[in-house]
MILO-717279 format. One record per residue: y, x, z of N, C-alpha, C in turn. Coordinates in steps of 0.1 Angstrom, whole numbers, padded with zeros to 4 digits, always signed. Layout:
// MILO-717279
YXZYXZYXZ
...
***
This chain:
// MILO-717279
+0492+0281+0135+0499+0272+0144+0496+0258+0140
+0496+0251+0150+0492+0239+0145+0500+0226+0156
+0503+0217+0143+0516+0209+0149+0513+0193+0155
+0523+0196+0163+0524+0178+0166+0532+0177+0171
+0533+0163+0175+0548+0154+0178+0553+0160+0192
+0540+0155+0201+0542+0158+0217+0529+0163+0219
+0533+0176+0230+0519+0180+0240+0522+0180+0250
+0511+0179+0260+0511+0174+0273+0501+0186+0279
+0504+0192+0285+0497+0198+0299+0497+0204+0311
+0493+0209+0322+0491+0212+0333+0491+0198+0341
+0478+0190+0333+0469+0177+0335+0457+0183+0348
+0461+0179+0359+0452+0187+0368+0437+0178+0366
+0439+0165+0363+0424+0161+0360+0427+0149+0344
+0421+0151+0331+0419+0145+0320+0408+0136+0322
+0408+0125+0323+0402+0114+0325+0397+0109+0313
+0392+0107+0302+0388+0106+0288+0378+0094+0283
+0371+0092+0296+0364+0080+0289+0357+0084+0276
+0356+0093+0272+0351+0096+0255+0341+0091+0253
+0334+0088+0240+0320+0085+0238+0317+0074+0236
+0327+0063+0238+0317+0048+0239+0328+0039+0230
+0337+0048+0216+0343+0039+0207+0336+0029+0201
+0323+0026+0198+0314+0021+0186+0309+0008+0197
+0305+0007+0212+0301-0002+0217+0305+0002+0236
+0310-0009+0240+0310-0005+0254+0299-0004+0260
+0304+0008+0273+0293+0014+0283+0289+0002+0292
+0275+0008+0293+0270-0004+0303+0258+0005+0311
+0248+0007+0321+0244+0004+0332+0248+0022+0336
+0239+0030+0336+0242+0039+0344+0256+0047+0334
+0262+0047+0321+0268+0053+0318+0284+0048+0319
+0286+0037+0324+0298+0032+0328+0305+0043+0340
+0291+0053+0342+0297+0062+0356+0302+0073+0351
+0299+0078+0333+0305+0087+0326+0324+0087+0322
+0328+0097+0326+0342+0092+0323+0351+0103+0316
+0339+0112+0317+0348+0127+0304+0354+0132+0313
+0352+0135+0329+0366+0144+0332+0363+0158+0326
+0382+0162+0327+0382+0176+0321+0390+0180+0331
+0388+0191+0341+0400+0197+0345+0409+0207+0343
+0423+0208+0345+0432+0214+0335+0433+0213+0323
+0439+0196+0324+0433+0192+0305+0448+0191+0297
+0450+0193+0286+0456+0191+0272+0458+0179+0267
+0466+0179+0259+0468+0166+0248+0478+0166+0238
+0473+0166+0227+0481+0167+0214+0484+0155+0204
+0495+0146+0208+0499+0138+0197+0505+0135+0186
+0502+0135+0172+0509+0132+0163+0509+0118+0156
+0522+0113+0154+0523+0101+0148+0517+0092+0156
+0519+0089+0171+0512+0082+0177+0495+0082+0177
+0491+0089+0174+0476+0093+0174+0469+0107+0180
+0459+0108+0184+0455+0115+0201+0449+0125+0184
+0454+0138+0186+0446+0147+0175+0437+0156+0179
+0441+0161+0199+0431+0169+0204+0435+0164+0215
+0426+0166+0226+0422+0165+0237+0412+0174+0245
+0413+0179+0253+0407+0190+0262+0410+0197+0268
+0402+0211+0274+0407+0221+0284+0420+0226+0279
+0429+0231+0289+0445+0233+0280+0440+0247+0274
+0436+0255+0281+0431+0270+0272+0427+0267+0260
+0417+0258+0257+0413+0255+0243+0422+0249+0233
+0434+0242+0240+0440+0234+0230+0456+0242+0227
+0453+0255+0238+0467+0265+0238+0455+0280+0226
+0446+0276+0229+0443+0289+0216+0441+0287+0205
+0439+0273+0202+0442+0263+0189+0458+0267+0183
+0469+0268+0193+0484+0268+0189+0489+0256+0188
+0484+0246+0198+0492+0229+0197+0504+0230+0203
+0501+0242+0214+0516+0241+0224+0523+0244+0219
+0520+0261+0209+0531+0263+0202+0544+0255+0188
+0528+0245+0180+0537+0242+0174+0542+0227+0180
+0546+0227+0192+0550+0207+0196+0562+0205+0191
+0566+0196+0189+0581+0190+0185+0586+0189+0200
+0578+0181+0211+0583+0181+0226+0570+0185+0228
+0576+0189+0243+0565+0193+0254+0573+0183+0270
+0557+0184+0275+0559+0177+0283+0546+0184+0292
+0553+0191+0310+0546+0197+0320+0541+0184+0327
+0527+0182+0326+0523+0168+0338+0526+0173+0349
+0524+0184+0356+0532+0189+0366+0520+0186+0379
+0507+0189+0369+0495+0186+0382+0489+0172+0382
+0495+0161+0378+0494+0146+0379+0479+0152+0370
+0471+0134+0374+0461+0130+0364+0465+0122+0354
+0459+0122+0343+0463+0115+0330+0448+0108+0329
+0449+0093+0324+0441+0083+0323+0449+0079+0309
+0434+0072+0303+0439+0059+0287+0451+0049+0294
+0459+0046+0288+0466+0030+0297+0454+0023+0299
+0460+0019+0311+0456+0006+0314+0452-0007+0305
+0442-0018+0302+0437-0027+0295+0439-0036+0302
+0442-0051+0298+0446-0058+0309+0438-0071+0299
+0426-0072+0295+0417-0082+0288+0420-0098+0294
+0424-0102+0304+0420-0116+0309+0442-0116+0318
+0447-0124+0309+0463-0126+0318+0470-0142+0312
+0476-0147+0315+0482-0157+0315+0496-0155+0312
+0500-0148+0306+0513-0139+0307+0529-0154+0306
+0527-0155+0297+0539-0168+0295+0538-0181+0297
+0544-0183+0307+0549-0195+0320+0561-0202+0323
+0560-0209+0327+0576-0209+0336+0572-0215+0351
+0582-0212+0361+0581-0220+0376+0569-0211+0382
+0565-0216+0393+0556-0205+0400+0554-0216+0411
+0543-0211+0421+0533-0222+0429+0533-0216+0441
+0542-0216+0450+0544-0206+0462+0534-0221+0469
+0535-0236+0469+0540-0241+0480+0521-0241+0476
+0516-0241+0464+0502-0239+0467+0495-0233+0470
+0501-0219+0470+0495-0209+0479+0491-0208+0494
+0507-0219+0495+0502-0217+0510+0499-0235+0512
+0496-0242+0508+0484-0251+0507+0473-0245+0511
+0469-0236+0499+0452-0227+0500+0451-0224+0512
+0463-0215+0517+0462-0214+0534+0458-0217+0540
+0463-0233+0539+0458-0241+0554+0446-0251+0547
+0441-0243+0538+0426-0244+0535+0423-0254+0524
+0433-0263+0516+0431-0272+0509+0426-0265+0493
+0413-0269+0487+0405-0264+0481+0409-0265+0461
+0413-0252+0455+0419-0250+0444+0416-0265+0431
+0400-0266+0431+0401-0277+0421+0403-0288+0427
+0407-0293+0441+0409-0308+0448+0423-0307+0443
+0434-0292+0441+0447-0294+0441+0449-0296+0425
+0440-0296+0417+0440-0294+0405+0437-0314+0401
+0428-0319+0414+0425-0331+0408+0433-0337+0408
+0447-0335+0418+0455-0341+0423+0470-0343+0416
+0468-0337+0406+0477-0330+0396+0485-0322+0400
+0482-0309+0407+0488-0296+0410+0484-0285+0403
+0486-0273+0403+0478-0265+0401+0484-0258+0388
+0470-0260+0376+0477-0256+0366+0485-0271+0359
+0484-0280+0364+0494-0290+0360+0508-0291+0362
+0506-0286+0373+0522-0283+0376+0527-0274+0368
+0519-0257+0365+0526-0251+0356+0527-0258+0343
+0517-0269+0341+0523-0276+0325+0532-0277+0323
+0533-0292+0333+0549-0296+0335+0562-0291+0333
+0560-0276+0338+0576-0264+0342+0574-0260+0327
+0564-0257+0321+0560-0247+0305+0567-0257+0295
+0560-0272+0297+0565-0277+0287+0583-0282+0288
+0589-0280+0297+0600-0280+0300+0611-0272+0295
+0607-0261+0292+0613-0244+0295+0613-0248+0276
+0625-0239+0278+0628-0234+0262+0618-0222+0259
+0620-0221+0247+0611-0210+0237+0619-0201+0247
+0633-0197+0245+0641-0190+0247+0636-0186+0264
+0637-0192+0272+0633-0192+0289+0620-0189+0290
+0608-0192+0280+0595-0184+0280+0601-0171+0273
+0603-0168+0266+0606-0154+0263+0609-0145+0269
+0622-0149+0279+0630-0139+0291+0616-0141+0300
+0610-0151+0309+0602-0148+0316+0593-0139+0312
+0584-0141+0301+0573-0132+0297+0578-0117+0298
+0592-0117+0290+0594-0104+0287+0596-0097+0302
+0604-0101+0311+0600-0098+0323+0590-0093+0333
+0577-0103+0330+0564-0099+0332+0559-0089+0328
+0557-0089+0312+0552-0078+0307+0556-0063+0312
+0566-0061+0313+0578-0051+0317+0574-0045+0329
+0571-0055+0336+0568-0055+0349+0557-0049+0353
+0549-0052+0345+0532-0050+0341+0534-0031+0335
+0535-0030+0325+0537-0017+0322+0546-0008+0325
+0550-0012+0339+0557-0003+0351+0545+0004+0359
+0536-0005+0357+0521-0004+0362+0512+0001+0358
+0517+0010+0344+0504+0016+0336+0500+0007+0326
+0503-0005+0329+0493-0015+0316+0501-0012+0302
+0493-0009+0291+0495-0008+0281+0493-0012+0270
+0483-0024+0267+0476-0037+0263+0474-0049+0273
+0478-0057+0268+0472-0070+0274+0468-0083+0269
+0462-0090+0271+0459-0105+0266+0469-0116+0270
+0469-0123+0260+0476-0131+0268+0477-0144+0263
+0469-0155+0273+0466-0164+0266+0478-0175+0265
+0480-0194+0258+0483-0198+0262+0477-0211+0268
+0477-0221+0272+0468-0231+0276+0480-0241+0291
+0492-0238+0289+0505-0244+0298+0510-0252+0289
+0506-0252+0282+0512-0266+0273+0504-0276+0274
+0489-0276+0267+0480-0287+0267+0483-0297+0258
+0493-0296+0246+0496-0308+0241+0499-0299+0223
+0506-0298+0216+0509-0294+0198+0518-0292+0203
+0532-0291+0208+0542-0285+0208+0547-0276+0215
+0542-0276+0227+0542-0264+0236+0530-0252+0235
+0519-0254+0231+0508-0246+0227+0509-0238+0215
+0521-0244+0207+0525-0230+0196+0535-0227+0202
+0544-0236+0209+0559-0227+0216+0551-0220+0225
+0537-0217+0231+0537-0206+0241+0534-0191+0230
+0519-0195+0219+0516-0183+0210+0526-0179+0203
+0540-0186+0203+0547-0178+0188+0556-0171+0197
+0556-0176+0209+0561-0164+0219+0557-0152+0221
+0544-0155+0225+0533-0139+0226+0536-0135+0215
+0539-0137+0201+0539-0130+0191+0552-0117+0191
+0564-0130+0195+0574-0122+0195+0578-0116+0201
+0569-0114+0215+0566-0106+0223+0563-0095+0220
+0553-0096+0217+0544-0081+0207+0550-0076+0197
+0562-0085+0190+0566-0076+0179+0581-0070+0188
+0584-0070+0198+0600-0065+0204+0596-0058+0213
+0582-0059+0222+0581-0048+0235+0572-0038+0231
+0575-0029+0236+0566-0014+0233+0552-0019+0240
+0542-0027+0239+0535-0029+0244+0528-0039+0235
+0514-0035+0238+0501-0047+0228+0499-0060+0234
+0504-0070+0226+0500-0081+0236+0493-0092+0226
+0476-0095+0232+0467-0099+0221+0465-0113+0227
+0467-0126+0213+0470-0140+0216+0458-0146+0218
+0456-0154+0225+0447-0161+0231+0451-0175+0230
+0440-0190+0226+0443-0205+0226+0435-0207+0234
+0440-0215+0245+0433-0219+0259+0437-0233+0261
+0440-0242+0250+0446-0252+0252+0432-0264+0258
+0421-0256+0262+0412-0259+0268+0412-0256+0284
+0421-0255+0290+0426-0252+0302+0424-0261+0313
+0426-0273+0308+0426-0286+0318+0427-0297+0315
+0425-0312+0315+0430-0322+0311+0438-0326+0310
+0452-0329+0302+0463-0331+0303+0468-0344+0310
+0476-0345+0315+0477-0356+0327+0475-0372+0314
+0484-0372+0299+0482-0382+0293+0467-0386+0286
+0455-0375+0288+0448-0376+0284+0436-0382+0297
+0439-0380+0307+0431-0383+0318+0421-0389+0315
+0418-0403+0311+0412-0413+0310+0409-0412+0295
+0406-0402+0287+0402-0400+0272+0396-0388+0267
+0391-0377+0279+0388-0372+0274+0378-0363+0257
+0370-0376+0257+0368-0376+0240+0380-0370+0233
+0395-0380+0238+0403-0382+0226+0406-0367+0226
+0408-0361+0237+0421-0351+0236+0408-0336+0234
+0397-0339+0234+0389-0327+0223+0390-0329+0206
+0390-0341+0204+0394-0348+0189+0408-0341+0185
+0417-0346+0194+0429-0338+0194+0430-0321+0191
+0423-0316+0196+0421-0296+0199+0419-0297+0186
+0406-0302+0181+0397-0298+0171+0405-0304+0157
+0410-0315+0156+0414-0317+0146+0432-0316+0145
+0439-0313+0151+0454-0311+0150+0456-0300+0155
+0455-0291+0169+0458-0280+0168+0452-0269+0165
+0439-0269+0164+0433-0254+0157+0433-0250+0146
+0432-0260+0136+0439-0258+0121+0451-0258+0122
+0466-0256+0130+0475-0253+0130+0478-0238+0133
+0472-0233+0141+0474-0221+0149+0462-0211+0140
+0457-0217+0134+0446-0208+0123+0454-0207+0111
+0460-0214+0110+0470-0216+0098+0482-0208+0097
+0486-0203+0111+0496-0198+0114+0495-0183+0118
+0476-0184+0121+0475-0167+0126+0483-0170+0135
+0481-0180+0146+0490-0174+0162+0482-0171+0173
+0468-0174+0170+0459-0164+0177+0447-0159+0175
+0440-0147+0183+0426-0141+0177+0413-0147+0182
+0416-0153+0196+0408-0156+0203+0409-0172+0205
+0398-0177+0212+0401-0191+0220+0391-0195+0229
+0399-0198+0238+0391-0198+0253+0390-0212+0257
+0380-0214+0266+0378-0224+0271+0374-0222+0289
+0378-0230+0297+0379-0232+0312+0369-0238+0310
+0350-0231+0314+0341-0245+0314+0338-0243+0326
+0342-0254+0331+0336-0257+0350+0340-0270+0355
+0333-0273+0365+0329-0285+0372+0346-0293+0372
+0346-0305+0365+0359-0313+0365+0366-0310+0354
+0362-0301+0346+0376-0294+0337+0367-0298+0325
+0359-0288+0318+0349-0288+0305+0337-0286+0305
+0330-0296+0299+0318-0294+0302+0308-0281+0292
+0297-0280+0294+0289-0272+0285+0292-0275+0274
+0292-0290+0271+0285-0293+0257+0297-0296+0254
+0314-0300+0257+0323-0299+0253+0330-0283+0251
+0327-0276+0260+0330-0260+0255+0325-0256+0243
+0307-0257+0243+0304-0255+0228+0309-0262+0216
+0310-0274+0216+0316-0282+0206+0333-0275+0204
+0343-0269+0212+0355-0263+0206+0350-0250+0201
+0344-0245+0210+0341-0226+0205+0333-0226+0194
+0323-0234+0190+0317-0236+0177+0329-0240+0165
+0343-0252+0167+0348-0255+0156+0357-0241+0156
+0360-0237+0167+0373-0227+0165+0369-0214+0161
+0356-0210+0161+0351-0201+0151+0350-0202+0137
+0347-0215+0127+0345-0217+0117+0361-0215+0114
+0370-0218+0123+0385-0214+0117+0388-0200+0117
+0376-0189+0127+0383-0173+0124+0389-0172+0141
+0388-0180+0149+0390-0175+0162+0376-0172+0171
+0379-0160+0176+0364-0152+0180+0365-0163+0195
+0353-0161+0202+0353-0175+0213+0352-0163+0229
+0356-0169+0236+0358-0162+0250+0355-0174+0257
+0350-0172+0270+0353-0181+0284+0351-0180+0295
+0362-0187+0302+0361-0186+0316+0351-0195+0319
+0344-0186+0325+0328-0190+0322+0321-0187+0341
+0318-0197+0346+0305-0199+0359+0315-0191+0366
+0326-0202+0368+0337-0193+0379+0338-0202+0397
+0336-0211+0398+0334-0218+0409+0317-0222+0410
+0317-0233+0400+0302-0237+0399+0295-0232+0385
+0283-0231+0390+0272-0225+0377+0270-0239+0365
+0277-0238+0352+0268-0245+0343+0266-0244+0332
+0260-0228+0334+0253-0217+0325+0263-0215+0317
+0278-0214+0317+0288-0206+0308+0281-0193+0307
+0279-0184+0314+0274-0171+0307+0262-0170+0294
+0252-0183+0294+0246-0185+0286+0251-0195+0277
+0260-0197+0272+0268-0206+0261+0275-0191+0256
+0284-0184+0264+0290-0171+0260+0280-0165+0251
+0269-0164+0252+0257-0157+0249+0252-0166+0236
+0249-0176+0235+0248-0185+0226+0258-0188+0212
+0268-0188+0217+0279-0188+0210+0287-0175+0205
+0284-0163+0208+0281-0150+0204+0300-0149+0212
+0300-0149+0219+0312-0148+0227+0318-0134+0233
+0326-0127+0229+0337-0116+0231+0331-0111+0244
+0333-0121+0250+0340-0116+0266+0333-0134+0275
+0323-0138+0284+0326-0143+0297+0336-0139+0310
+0346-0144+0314+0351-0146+0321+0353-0147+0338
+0357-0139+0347+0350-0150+0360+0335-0142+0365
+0327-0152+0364+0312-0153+0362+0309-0150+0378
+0315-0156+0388+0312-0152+0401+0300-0162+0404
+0296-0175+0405+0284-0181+0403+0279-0177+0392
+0275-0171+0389+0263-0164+0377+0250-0163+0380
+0242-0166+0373+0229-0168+0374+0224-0155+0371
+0211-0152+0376+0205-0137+0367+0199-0142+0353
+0197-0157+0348+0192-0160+0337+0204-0158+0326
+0218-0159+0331+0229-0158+0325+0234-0146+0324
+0231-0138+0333+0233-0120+0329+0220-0115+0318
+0205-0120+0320+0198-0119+0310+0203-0123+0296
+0208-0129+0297+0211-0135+0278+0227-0129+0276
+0237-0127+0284+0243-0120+0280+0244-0106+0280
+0232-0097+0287+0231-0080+0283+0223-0082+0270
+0217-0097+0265+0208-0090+0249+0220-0098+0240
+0229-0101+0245+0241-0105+0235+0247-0099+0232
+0247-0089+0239+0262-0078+0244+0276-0087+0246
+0272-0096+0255+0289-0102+0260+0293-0094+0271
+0307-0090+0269+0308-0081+0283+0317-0092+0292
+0310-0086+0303+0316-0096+0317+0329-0090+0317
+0340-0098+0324+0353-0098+0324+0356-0104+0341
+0358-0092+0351+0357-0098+0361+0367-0097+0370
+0374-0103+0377+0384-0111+0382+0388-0113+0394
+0388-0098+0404+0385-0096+0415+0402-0102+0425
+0411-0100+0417+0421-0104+0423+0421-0121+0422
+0415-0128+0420+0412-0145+0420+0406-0151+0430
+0397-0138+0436+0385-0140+0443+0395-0142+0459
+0403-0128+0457+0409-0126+0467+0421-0132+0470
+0428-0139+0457+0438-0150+0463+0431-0160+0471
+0425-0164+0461+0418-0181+0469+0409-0178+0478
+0406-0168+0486+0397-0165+0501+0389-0173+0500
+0379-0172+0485+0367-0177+0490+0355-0169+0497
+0357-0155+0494+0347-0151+0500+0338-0144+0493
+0337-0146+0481+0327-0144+0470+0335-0137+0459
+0327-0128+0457+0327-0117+0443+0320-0121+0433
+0322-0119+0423+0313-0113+0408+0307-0107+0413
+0289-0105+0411+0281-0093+0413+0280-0085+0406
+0289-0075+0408+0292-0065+0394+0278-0054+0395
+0273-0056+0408+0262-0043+0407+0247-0048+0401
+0250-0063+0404+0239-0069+0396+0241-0073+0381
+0249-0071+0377+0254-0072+0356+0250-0056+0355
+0255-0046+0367+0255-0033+0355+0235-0035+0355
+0231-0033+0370+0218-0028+0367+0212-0040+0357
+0216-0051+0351+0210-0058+0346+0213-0052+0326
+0225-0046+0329+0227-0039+0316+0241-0046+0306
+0248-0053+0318+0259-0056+0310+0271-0049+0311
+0277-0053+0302+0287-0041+0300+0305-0051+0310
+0307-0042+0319+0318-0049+0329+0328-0042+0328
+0339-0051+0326+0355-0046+0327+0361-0056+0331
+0372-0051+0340+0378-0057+0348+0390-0062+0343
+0402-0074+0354+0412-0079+0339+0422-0081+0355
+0433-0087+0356+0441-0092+0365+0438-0106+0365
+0439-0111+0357+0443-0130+0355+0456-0130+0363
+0467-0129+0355+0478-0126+0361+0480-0138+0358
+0484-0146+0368+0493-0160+0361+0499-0166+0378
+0506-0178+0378+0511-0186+0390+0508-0192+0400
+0492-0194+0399+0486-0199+0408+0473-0193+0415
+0462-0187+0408+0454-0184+0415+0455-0169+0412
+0458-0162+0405+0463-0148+0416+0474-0143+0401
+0485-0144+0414+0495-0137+0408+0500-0124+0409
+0486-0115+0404+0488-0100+0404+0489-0097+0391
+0496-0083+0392+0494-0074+0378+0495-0064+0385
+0490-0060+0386+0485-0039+0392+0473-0041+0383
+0467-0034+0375+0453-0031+0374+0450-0019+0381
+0460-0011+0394+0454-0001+0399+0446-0007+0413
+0458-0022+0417+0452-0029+0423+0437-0037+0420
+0436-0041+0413+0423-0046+0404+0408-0038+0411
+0414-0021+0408+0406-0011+0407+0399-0012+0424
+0412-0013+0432+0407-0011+0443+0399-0023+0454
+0405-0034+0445+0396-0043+0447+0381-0044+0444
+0379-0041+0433+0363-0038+0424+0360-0029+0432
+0362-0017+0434+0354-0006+0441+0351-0013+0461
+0365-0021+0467+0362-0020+0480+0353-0035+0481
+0360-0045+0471+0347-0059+0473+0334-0060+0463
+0336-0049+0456+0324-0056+0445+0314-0045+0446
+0318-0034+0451+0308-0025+0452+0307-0018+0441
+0318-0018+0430+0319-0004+0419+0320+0006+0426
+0312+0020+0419+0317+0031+0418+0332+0033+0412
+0340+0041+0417+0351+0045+0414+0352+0048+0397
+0345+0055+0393+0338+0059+0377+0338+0043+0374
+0330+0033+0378+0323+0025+0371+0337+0014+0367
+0348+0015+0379+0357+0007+0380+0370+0013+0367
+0375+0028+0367+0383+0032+0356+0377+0033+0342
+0362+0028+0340+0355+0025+0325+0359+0009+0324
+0354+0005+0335+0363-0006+0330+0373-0012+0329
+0384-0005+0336+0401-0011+0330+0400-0001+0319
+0393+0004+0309+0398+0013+0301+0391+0009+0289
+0380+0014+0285+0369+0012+0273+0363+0002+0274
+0354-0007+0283+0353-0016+0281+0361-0031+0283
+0376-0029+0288+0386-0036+0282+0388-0034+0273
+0391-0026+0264+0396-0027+0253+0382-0028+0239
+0371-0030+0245+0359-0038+0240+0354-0051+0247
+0366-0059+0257+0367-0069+0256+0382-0074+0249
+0381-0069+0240+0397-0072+0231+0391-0070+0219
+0381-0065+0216+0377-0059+0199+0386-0048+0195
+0389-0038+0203+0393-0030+0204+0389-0014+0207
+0380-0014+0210+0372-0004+0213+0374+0005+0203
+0375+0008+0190+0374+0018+0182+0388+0023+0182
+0397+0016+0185+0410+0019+0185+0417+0024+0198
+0413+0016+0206+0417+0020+0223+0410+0022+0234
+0416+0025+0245+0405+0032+0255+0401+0041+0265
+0403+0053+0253+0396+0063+0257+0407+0074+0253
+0405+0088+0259+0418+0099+0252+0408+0110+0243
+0407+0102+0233+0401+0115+0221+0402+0115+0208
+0405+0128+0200+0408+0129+0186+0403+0116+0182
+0417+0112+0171+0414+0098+0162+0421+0084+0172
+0419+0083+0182+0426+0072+0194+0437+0073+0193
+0444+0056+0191+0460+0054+0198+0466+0061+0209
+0475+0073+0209+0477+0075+0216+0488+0068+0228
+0482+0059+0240+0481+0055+0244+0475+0060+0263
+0487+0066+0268+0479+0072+0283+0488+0072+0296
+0486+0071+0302+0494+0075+0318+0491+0086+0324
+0501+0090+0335+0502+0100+0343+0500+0094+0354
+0491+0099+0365+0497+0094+0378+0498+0104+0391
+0508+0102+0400+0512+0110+0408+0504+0110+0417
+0485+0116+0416+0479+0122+0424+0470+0131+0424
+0468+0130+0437+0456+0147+0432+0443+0147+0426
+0434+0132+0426+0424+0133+0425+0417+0119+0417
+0413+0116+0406+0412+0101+0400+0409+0093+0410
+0399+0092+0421+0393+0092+0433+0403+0082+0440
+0416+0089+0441+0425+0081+0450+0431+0069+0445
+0431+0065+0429+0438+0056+0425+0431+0038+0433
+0415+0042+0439+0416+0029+0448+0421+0030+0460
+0419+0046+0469+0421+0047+0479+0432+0044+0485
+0447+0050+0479+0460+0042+0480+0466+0027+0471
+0460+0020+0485+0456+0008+0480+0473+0000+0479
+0474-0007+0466+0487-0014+0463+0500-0003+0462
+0499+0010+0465+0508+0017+0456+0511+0016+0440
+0518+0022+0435+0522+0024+0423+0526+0039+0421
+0517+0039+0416+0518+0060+0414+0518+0064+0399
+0517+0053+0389+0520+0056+0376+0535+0061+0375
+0536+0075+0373+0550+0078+0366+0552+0077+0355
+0543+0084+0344+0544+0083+0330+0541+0071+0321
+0539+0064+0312+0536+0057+0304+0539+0059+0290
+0528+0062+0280+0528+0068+0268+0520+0053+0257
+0534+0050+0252+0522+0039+0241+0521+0043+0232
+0514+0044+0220+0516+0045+0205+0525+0061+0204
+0519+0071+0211+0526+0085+0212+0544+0082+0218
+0546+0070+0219+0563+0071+0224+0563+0065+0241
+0571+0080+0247+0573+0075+0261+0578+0068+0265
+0573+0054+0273+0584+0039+0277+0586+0042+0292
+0578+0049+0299+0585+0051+0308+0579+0068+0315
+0591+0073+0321+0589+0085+0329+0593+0096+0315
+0589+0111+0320+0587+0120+0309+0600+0127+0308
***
């Protein structure tokens, strides 16, 4: 007999992702997804020990020896959800710009104007530690009602030394009280801050010399991002922070060739970068240099679709080009304030032209190899955090089809049920 914490079966389809711990999938194998039908799952100590057909994991003796059991009851089981690209901790929210965008007024004109993400400055730097806390914790919560079971989460609402560690030391304590992964991000490259307008020199002098050595100092984050596009940062100011904030131990990301092209995908690439961002103006010289980089595109279909511009990420042009794509929410207040990644899914498959396959590899394994994650999360197989959902339907297939439901019943983090079960 052979033991574990919790097993799980009469999984009418095991969804597994297996195979691609060591580097994410990219062109035709992003369509591989390990189904198993009538599949198993055996947890101990929070770790995935078997995975497969239930016949094979019931003649093993996992059922017999479980501490709990749990009937999926026909549902599909999927890795959680990855949620690589979110804005999680905020304060105030931007209704009256939304419906600005409406009546057609264009995202960086409201940004020149000091709206946008300036306004969320304004409300962030306002708000107590305490009032970012309850909101995030809200969000998050909210979010993993939804299957999400990792996320990013940058900060970049402050823009200034005292609200840019009050956002990261939030994410921290975030991560250390919710059953949920939440990996910190410095984005204090976000925008110009309204006092810096007229200095920009000063206020990169600023990043580079007062708060990156603070927040390296502090371990308050892994990553650091930069917004490079027309008005905000330029090339050669993005490379100048992602070059210093790596010598401190922060890996470099960016929202990279998201309105206008100025080769962010090739600085991502240059600067040996995580993850590009966005990348809906993308060049094919810029998907060239990031499939021999291995930057995986991080793409952002709920942004596309707030702000009705019309235009996608070419996801079918990165895979056949050989880059490796996962998809993210960019959950935040202004330009799209979603968290479904089931919605995500159905956006990628109905505007970007993913395969269904190509869309659940990427909220799964190659998110969580846009986190440096990959060896750890992802995928459902011996040695993996166990980490998975149930969802209430018949076929993986339909998770874009029923579009803006919520059919996650289960949620399993770290082998412990947070929700359903």
């Amino acid at each position: 007999m052979s033991s574990c914490d919790l097993y799980i079966d009469q999984i009418k389809q095991l969804v597994t992702v297996k195979g691609f711990s060591q580097q994410a999938a990219r062109g035709a194998s992003q369509q591989e997804i390990g189904l198993i039908e009538d599949g198993a799952v055996a947890i101990r100590q929070g770790v995935i020990i078997a995975a497969g057909p239930k016949k094979e994991l019931e003649r093993a003796g996992w059922k017999s020896g479980a501490g709990r059991y749990l009937n999926a009851g026909g549902m599909i089981a999927l890795p959680g959800f990855i949620d690589p690209h979110t804005h999680l901790v905020f304060a105030g929210s931007r209704e009256e710009e939304f419906v600005a965008r409406l009546r057609g007024e264009d995202y960086l004109s409201i940004l020149e104007q000091g709206g946008g993400i300036l306004h969320t400055v304004r409300a962030t730097r306002s708000a107590s530690a305490e009032e970012l806390f309850r909101a995030g914790k809200k969000w998050a919560l909210r979010l993993s009602e939804m299957g999400t079971t990792t996320l990013e989460a940058k900060s970049g609402y402050g823009l200034d030394f005292v609200t840019e560690l009050k956002q990261l030391k939030v994410i921290r304590e975030l991560n250390q009280s919710l059953p949920l992964e939440l990996v910190p991000t410095y984005l204090g490259a976000h925008a110009w801050p309204e006092e810096y307008q007229a200095d920009h020199p000063g206020y990169l002098q600023f990043i580079i010399k007062r708060v990156l050595p603070e927040i390296a100092r502090l371990k308050l984050a892994e990553f650091c991002d930069v917004f490079c596009e027309k008005g905000v940062f330029s090339r050669q100011a993005s490379k100048l922070l992602l070059e210093e904030a790596s010598k401190l131990g922060l890996k470099p990301k960016l929202h990279a060739d998201e309105i206008n092209n100025l080769e962010g995908a090739e600085l991502a690439a240059e600067v040996g970068a995580v993850s590009a961002d966005h990348l809906v103006a993308v060049s094919e010289k810029g998907l060239k240099a990031m499939a021999a980089a291995g930057v995986i595109a991080v793409l952002l279909p709920g942004t596309s679709f707030i702000l009705q511009k019309g235009h996608y990420a070419p996801a079918r042009q990165m895979i056949g080009a050989g880059v490796p794509v996962a998809l993210a929410s960019d959950f935040n207040p202004g330009s799209s304030p979603v968290g479904s990644m089931a919605l995500i899914v159905s956006l990628a498959v109905i505007k970007m032209g993913l395969a269904v396959e190509e869309a659940i590899t990427a909220v799964t394994i190659n998110a969580a190899h846009a986190l440096d994650r990959g060896e750890r999360l992802g995928s459902i197989e011996p040695g993996k955090q166990a980490d998975l959902i149930l969802l209430e339907l018949d076929d993986y297939r339909q998770i874009p089809y029923y579009f803006g439901f919520n059919t996650v019943k289960v949620v399993i983090k770290k082998g412990r049920l947070i929700k359903g079960g």
